[in-house]
N, C-alpha and C positions, 0 to 999 in steps of 0.2 A: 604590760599585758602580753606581749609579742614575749618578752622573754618569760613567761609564767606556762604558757602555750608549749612555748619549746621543751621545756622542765617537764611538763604533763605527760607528753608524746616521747619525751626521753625513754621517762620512768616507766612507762604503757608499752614501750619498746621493751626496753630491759626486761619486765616481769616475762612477756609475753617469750619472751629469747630465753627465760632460765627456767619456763613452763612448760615450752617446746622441747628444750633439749632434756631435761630430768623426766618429764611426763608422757611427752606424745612421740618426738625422735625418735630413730630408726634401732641407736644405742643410747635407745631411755635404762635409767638406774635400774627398776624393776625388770625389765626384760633381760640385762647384764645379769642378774643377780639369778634369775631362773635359766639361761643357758650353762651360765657357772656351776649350777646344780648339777642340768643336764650332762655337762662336761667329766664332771666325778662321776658320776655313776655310770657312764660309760667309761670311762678310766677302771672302774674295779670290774666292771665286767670284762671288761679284753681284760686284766688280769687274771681273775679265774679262768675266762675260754684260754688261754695262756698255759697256765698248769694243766686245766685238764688236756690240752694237746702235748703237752710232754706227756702226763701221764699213758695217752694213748699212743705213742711215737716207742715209749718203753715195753711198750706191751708185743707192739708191730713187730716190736725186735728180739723177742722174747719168742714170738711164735714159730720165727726159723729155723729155730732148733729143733732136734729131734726131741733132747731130751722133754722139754715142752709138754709135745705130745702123748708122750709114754706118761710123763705122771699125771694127766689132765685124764687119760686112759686108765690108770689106776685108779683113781682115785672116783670117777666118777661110774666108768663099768665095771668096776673089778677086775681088770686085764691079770691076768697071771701068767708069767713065763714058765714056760718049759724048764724041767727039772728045778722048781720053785716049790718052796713048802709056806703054805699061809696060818698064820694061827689065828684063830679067834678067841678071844677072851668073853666068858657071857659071866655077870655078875650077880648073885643073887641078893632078891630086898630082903629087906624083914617084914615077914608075914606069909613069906612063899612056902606052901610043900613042895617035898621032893619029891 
């Protein structure tokens, strides 16, 4: 009887020890398994914030130049130098008079 008892409260132990740690525990399976998630997808996030901070560090560096500014100048106000000739090309559809 004594030893049936002990066997009972073993086994009541054991369950309750492999129920705690998979289920309830602090590093239960499920909670592993969803910070391991969390972990990747912040892992590809700092990668992209990664590239995009090069790409902005190339850009930084890009802007200390003169030349930079002259064609961002050109190109966006139409700067034209002194003693410069600009051609413009206008194309016509079909259907247009002249």
């Amino acid at each position: 009887m004594k030893r049936q008892l002990l066997h009972t409260v073993g086994f009541l132990f054991t369950c309750f020890l492999f129920l705690y740690v998979f289920a309830i525990g602090i590093k239960n399976f499920f909670r592993y398994n969803g910070f391991k998630n969390e972990q990747q997808r912040l892992y590809e996030q700092l990668d992209k914030s990664t590239v995009q901070n090069q790409t902005y560090k190339q850009e930084l560096l890009k802007m200390e130049s003169e030349s930079y500014w002259e064609l961002k100048a050109r190109r966006r106000l139409g700067l034209v130098k002194k003693d410069e000739h600009v051609y413009k090309f206008v194309y016509e559809t079909k259907g247009e008079n002249q």
